[in-house]
ChimeraX commands (.cxc) that place a marker at each C-alpha (Angstrom):
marker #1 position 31.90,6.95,58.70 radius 0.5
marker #1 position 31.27,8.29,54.97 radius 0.5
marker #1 position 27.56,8.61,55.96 radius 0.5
marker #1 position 28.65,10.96,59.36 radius 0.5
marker #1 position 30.54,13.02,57.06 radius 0.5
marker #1 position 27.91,13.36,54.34 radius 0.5
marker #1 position 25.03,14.41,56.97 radius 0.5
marker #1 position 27.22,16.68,58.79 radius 0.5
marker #1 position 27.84,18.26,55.13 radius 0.5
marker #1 position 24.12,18.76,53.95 radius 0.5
marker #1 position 23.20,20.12,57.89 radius 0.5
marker #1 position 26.42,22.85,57.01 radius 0.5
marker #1 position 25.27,23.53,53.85 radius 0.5
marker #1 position 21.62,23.83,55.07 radius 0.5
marker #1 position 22.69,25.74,57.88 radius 0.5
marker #1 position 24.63,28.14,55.65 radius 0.5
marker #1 position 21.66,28.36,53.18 radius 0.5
marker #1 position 18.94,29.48,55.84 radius 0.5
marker #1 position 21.58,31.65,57.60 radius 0.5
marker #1 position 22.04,33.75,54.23 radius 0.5
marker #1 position 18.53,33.57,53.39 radius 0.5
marker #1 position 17.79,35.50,56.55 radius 0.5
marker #1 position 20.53,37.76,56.42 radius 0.5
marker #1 position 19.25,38.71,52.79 radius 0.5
marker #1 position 16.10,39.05,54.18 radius 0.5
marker #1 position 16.51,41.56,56.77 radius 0.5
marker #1 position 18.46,43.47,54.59 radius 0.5
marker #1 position 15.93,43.93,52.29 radius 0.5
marker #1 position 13.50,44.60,55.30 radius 0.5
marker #1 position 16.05,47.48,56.58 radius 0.5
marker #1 position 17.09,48.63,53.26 radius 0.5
marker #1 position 13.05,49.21,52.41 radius 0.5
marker #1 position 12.74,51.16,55.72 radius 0.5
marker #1 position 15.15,53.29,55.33 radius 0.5
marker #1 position 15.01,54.30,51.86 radius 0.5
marker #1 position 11.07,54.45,51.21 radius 0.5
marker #1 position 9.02,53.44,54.78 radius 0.5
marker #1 position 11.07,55.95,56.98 radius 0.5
marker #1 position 10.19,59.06,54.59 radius 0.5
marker #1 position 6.44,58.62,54.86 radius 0.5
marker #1 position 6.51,58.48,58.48 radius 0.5
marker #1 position 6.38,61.58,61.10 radius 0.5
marker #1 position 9.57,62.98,62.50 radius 0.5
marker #1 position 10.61,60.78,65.58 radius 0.5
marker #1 position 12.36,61.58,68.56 radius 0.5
marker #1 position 14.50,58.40,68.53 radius 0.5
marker #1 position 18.43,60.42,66.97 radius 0.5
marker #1 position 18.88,56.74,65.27 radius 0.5
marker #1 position 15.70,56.85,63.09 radius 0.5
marker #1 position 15.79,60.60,62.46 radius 0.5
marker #1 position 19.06,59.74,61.20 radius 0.5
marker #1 position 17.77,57.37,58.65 radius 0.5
marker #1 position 14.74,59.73,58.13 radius 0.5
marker #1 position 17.02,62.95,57.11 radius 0.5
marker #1 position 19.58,60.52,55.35 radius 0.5
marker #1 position 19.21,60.44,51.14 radius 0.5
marker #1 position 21.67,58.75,50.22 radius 0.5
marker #1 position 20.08,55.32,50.29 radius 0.5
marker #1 position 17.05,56.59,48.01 radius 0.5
marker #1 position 19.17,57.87,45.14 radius 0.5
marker #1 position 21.94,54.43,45.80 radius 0.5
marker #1 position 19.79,52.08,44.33 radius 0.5
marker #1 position 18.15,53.42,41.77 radius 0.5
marker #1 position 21.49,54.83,39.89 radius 0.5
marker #1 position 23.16,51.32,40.29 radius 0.5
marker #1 position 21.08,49.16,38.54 radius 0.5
marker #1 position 22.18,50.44,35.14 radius 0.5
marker #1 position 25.41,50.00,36.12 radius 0.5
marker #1 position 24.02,46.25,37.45 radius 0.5
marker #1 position 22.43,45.73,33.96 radius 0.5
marker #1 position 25.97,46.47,31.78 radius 0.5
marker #1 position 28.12,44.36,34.45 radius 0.5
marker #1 position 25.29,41.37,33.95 radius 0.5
marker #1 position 26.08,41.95,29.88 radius 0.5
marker #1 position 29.66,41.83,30.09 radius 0.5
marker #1 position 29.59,38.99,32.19 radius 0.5
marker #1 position 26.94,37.27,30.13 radius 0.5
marker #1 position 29.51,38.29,26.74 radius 0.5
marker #1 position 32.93,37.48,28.35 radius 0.5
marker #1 position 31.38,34.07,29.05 radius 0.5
marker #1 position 30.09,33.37,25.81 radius 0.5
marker #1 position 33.78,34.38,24.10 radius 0.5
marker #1 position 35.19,31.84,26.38 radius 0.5
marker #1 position 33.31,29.03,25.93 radius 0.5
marker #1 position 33.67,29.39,21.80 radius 0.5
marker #1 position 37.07,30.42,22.00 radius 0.5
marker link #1:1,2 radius 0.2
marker link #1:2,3 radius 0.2
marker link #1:3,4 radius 0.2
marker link #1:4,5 radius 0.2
marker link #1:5,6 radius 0.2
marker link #1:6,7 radius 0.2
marker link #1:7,8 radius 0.2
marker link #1:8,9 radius 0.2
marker link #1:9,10 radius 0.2
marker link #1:10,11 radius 0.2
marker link #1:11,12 radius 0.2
marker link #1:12,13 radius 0.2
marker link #1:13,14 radius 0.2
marker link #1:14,15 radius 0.2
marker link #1:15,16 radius 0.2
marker link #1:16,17 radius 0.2
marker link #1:17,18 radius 0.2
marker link #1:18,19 radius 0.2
marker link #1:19,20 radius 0.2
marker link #1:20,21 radius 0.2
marker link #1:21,22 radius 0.2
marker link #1:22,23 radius 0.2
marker link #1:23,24 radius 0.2
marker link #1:24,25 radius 0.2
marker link #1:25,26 radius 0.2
marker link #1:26,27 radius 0.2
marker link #1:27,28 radius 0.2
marker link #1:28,29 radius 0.2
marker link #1:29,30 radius 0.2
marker link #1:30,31 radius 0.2
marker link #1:31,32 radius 0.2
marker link #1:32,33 radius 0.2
marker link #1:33,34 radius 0.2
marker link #1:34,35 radius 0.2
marker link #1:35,36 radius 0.2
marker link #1:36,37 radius 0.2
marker link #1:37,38 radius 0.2
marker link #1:38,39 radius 0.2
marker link #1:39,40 radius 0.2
marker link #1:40,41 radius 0.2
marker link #1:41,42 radius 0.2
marker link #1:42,43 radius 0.2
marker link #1:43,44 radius 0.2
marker link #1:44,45 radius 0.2
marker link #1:45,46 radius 0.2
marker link #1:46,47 radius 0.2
marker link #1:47,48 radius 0.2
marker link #1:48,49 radius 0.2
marker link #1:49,50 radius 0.2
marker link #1:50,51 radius 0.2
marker link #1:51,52 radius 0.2
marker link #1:52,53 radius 0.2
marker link #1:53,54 radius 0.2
marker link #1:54,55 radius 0.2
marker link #1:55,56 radius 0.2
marker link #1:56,57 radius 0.2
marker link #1:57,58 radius 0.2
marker link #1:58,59 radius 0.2
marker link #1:59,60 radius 0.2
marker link #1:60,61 radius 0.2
marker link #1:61,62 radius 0.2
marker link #1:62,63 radius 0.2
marker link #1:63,64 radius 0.2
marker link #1:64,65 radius 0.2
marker link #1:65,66 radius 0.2
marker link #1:66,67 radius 0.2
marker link #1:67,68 radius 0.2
marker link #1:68,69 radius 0.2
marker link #1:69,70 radius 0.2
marker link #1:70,71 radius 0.2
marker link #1:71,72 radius 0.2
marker link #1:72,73 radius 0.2
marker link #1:73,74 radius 0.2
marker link #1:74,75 radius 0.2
marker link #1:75,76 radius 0.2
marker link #1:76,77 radius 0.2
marker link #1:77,78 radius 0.2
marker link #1:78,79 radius 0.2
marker link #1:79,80 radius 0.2
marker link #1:80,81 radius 0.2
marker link #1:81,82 radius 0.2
marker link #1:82,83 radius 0.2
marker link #1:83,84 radius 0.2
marker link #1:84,85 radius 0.2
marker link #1:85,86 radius 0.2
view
């Protein structure tokens, strides 16, 4: 019975592992299209991807949040390092 439970365990976590993998995955994919692939392209006639095409917000996201990413990373990394030699 321990052995049932342990497979059923690893196929859950595998399951959840692929499941997030893809889901970061297309992400990226759509995230890429809309802020850099959709700009290089002609108009369209499709309202959804002239949408994305006219939309800048996504270009100018990114870019201004990673220094924000880069001091959050730092006070994570120092906060961590003043509780383990506290």
């Amino acid at each position: 019975m321990l052995a049932l439970r342990e497979f059923v365990d690893s196929n859950g976590r595998i399951f959840w592992g692929w499941f997030f993998l893809i889901f970061g995955s297309f992400s990226f994919v759509f995230f890429l299209y809309a802020a850099v692939v959709s700009k290089l392209l002609p108009p369209s006639d499709n309202s959804v991807i002239q949408a994305i095409q006219n939309d800048w917000y996504y270009c100018f996201l990114v870019p201004l949040t990673l220094p924000i990413l880069f001091v959050a990373v730092y006070f994570h990394w120092l906060s961590m390092k003043l509780f383990k030699h506290a």
